[in-house]
C-alpha positions as CSV (number, residue, x, y, z in Angstrom):
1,X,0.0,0.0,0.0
2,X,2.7,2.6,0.8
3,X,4.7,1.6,-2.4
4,X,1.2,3.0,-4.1
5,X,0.8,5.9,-2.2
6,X,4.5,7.1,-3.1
7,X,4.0,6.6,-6.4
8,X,1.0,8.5,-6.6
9,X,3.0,11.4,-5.4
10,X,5.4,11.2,-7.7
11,X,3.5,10.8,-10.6
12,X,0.8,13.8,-9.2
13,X,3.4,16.5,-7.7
14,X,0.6,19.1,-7.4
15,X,-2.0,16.9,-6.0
16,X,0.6,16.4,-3.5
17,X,1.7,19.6,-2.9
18,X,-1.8,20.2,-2.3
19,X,-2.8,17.7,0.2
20,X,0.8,18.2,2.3
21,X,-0.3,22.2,2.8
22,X,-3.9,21.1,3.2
23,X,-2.6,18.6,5.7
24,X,0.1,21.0,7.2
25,X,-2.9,23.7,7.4
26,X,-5.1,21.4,9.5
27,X,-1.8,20.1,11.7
28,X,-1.9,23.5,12.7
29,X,-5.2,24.6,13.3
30,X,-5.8,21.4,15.4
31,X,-3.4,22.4,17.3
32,X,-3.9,26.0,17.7
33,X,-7.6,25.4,18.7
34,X,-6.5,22.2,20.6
35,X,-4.4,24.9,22.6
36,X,-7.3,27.7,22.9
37,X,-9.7,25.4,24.2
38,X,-7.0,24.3,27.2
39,X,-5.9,27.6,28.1
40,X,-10.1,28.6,28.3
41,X,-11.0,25.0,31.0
42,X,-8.2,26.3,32.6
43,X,-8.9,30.3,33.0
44,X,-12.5,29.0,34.0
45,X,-11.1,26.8,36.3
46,X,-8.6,28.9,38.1
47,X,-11.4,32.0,38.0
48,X,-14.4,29.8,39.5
49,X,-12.1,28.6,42.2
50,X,-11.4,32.2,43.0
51,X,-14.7,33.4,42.7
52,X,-16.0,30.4,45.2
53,X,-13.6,31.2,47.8
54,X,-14.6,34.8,47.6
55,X,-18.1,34.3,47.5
56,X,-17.6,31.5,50.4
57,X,-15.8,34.1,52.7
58,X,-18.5,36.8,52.1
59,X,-21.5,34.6,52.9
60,X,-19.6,33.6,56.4
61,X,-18.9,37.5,56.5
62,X,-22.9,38.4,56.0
63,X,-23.8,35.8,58.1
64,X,-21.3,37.0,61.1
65,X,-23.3,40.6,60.5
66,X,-26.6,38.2,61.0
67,X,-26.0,37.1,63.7
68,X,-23.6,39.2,65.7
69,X,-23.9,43.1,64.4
70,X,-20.9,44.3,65.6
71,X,-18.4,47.0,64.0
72,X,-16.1,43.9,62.9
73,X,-18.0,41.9,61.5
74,X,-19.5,45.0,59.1
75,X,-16.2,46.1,58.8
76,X,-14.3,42.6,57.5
77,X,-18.0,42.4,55.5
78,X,-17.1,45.7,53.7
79,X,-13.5,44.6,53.5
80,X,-15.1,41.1,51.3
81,X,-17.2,42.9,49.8
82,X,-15.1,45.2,47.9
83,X,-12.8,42.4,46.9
84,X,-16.0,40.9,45.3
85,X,-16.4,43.9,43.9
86,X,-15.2,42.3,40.0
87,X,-17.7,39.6,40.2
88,X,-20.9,41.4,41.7
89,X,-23.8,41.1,39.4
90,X,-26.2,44.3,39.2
91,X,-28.6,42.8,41.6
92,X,-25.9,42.1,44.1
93,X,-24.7,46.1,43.6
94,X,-28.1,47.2,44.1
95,X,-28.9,45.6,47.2
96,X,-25.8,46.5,49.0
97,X,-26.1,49.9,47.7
98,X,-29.2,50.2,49.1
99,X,-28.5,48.9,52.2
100,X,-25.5,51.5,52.4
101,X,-28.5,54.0,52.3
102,X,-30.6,52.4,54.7
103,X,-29.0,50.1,57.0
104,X,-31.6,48.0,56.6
105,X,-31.2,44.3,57.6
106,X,-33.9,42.1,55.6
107,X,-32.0,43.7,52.6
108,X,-28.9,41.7,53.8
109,X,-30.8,38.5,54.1
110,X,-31.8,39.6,50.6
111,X,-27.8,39.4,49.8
112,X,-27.3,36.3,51.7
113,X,-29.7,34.4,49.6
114,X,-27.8,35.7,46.6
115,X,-24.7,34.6,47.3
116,X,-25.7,31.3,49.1
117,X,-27.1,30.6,45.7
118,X,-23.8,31.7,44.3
119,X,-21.9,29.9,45.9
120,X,-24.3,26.4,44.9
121,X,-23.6,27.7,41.0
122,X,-20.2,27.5,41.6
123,X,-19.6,24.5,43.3
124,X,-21.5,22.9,40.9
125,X,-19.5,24.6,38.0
126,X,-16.2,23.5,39.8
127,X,-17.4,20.3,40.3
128,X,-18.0,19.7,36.9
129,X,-14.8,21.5,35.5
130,X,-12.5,19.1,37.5
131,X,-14.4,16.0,36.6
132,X,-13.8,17.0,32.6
133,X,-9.5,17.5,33.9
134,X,-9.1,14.8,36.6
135,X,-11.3,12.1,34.6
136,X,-9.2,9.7,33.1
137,X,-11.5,7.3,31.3
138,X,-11.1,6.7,27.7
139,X,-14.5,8.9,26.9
140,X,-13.1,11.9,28.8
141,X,-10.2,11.4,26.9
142,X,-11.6,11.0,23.6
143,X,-14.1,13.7,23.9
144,X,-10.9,16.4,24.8
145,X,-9.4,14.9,22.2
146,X,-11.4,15.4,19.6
147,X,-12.4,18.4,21.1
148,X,-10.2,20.9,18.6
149,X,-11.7,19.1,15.5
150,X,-15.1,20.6,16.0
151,X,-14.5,24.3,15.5
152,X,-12.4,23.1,12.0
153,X,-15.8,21.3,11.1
154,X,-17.3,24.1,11.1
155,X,-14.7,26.5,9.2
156,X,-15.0,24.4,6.5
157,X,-18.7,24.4,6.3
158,X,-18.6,28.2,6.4
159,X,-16.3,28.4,3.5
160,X,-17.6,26.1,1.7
161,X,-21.2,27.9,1.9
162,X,-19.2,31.5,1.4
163,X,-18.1,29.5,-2.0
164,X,-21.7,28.2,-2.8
165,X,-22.9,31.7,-2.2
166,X,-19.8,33.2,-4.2
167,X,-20.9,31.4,-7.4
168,X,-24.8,31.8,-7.0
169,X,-23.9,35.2,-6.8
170,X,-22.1,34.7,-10.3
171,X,-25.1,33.5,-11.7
172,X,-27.3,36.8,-11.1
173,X,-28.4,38.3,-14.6
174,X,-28.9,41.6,-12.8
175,X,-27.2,43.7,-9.8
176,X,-30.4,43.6,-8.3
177,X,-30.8,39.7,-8.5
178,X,-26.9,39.2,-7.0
179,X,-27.6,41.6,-4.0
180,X,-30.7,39.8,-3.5
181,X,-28.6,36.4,-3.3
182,X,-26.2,38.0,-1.2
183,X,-28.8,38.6,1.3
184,X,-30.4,35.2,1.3
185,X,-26.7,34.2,2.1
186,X,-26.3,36.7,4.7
187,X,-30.0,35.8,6.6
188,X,-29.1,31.9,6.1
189,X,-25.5,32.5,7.7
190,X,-27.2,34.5,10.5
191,X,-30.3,32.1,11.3
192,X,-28.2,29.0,11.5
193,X,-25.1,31.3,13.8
194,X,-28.1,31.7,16.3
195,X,-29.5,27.8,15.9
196,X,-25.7,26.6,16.5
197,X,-25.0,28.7,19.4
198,X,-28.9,28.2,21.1
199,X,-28.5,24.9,21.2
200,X,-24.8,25.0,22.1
201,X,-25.5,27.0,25.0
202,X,-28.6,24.4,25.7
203,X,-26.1,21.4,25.8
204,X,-23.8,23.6,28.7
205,X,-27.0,24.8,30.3
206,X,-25.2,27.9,30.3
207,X,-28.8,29.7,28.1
208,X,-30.8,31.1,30.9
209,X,-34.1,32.0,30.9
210,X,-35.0,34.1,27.9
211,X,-39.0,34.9,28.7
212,X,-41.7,34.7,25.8
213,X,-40.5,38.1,24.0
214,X,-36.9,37.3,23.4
215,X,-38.1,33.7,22.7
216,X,-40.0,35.3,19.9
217,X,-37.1,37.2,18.4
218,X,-35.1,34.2,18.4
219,X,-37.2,32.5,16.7
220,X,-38.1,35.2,14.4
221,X,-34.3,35.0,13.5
222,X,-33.7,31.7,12.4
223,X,-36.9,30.8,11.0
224,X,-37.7,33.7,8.7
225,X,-35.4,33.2,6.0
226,X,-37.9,30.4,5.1
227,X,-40.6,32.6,4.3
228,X,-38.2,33.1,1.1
229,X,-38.8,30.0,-0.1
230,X,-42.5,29.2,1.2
231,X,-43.7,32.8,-0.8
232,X,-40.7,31.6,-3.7
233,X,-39.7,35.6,-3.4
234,X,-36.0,36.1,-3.7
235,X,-36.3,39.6,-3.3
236,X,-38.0,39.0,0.1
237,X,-34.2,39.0,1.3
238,X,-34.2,42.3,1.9
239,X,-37.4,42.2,4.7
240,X,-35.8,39.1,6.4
241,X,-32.7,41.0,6.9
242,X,-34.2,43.5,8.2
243,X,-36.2,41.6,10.5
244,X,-33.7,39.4,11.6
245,X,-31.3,42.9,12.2
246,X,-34.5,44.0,14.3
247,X,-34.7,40.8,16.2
248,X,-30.9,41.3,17.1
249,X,-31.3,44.4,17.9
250,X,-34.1,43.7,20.4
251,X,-32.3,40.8,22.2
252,X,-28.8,42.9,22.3
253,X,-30.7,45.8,24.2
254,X,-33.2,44.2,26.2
255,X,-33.0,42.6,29.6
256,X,-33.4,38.6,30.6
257,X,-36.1,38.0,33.3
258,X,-34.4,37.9,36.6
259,X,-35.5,35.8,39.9
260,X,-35.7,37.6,42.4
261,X,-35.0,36.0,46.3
262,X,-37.0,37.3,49.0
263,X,-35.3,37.1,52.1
């Protein structure tokens, strides 16, 4: 078999040529993403285990307050709570700026709550994280493995639909007819983006809740582009962009339904 394969490259130099910087290409990129994804389990490793022991510390802290009120406790509470100043969501800044205001104590049970359920989030995150490092079964391993291959997958389905778009675009009689296409490749590329990385985000749990509204502009995003082929309208394009631009615009500058935790 290898006495064929060499003398396939010698009798095809630029096939070969060709598959050696095809192969060299994808050498690289394996490893380059192989390396990204490492370097990112690790960041969120090292910056949930900081964030837990923080957010561990200032629960104790808020509890000490709680229970003991004493100038202290408030004091090694403010102490905590500036150095979990980086990580404070805009709940957590509101409460404790109100409370700077008022000094009133449900709103630090209020806090409490919040970081108690913090502090669950992250275990569970770190938990998790070191399973995927510290595993060493063979399906760990494999899945890290072929980890890196994923985002070249994907690459290569978005230059190969750049090319497919490229040469319907060549087709167009008319400038009007090529923008058109343009646009259909545009909407396409931007409805399955938001499919990929909805159901991506499903798969980590990492979505959230979204409420009815921004549910509706999601699916407004990815769906519409088939109301170009239901109605058989290429020049619908245009409305679809639009729409979907709308739709991204709404879910950019609009806020997620929060839960709130009553003391």
């Amino acid at each position: 078999m290898w006495a064929e394969v060499a003398a396939f490259f010698k009798a095809n130099t630029t096939e070969a040529l060709l598959i050696s910087i095809i192969g060299t290409i994808l050498v690289w990129m394996y490893r380059q993403f192989k390396g990204m994804i490492d370097r990112e389990q690790q960041d969120k490793l090292t910056i949930a285990q900081l964030k837990q022991t923080l957010f561990t510390k200032l629960e104790l802290s808020i509890a000490s307050v709680l229970h003991l009120n004493n100038e202290d406790s408030k004091r090694q509470m403010y102490v905590l709570l500036g150095e979990c100043g980086p990580y404070l969501t805009k709940t957590h800044r509101t409460i404790i700026r109100d409370y700077y205001k008022q000094f009133d104590r449900s709103l630090l049970y209020s806090l409490h709550a919040l970081v108690m359920t913090e502090v669950d989030k992250l275990t569970r995150q770190l938990e998790k994280l070191n399973e995927n490092k510290d595993n060493s079964e063979w399906l760990h391993y494999i899945q890290r493995l072929y980890a890196p291959i994923w985002p070249i997958i994907l690459l290569a389905i978005m230059i190969m639909f750049i090319f497919m778009v490229f040469s319907l675009v060549q087709m167009g009689s008319t400038l009007w007819l090529k923008m058109n296409l343009v646009l259909l490749g545009v909407t396409i590329f931007i409805a399955a983006t938001i499919a990929v990385s909805i159901v991506s985000f499903m798969v980590k749990r990492e979505l959230g809740k979204q409420g009815a509204i921004r549910w509706s502009a999601i699916a407004l995003i990815i769906f519409s582009p088939v109301l170009i082929f239901v109605i058989n309208r290429i020049d619908a394009s245009i409305y679809v962009f639009f729409a979907q631009v709308l739709g991204l615009a709404y879910i950019s500058y609009s806020k997620r339904p929060r839960e709130v935790i009553m003391p």
